[in-house]
C-alpha positions as CSV (number, residue, x, y, z in Angstrom):
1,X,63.3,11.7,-54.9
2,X,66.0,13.7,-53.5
3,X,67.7,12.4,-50.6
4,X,67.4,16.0,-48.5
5,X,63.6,15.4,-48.7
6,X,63.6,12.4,-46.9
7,X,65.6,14.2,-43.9
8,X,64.6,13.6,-40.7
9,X,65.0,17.2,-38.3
10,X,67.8,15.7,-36.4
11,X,69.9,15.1,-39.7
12,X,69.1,18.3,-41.3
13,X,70.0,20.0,-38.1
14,X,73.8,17.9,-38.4
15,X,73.8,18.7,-41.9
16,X,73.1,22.5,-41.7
17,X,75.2,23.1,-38.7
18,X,78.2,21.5,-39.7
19,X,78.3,23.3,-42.7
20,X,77.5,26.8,-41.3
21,X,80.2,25.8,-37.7
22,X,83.1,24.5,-40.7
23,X,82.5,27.9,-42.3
24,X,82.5,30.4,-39.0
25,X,85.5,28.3,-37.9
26,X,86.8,29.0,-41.6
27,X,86.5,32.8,-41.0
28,X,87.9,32.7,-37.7
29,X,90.6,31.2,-39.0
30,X,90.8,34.4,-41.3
31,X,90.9,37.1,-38.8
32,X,93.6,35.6,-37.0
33,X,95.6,36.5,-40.2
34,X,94.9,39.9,-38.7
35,X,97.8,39.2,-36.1
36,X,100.3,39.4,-38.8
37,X,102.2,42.6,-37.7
38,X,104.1,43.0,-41.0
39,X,100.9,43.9,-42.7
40,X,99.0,45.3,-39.9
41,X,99.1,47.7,-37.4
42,X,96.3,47.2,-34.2
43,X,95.8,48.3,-30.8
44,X,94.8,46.3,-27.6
45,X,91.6,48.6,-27.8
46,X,91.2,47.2,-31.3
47,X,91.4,43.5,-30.5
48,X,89.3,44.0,-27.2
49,X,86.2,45.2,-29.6
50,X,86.6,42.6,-32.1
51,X,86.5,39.7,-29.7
52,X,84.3,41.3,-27.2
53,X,81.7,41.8,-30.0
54,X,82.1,38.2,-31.0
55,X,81.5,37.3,-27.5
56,X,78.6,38.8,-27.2
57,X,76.8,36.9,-30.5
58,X,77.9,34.0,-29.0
59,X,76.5,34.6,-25.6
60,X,73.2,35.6,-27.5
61,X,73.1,32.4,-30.0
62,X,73.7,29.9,-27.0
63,X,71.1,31.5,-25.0
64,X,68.6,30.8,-28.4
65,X,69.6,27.1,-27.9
66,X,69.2,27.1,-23.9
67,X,65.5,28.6,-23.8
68,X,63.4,26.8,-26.3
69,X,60.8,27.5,-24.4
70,X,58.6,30.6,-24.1
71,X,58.6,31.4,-20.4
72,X,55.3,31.9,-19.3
73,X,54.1,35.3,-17.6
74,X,53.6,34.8,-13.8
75,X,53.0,37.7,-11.2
C-alpha cells in the first residue's frame, strides 16, 4: 500500500504545504531577478503594483486560514 494513503490530515497538510511554500518562495526568488537594472528597466509605479498585488493574495489566503468557520447570520 502506498505510504500517501496511510496519511493522516495533519501530515498531508506538512507534506502539501511545504512543497507548494518551497515553490512560491522559489518564484519569489525569481522576480527579484527583476531588480537587475542591466537587463531591465522599471518604475517605482511598476514595483508598487507588483508587490501591492502580492499583498493583497496574501492578506486574502491568511484570512482563508483565520476564519474556518462560517459565521453565523445574526440581526
Amino acid at each position: 500500500m502506498n505510504e500517501i494513503n496511510n496519511e493522516t490530515p495533519e501530515e498531508r497538510f506538512k507534506r502539501i504545504a511545504t512543497l507548494r511554500t518551497n515553490t512560491v518562495l522559489d518564484r519569489i526568488r525569481i522576480l527579484g531577478n527583476l531588480s537587475n537594472k542591466k537587463m531591465y528597466s522599471h518604475s517605482e509605479e511598476d514595483i508598487d503594483k507588483i508587490f501591492s498585488a502580492i499583498t493583497k493574495q496574501l492578506r486574502e489566503v491568511r484570512a482563508k486560514f483565520n476564519s474556518q468557520k462560517q459565521k453565523r447570520f445574526k440581526l
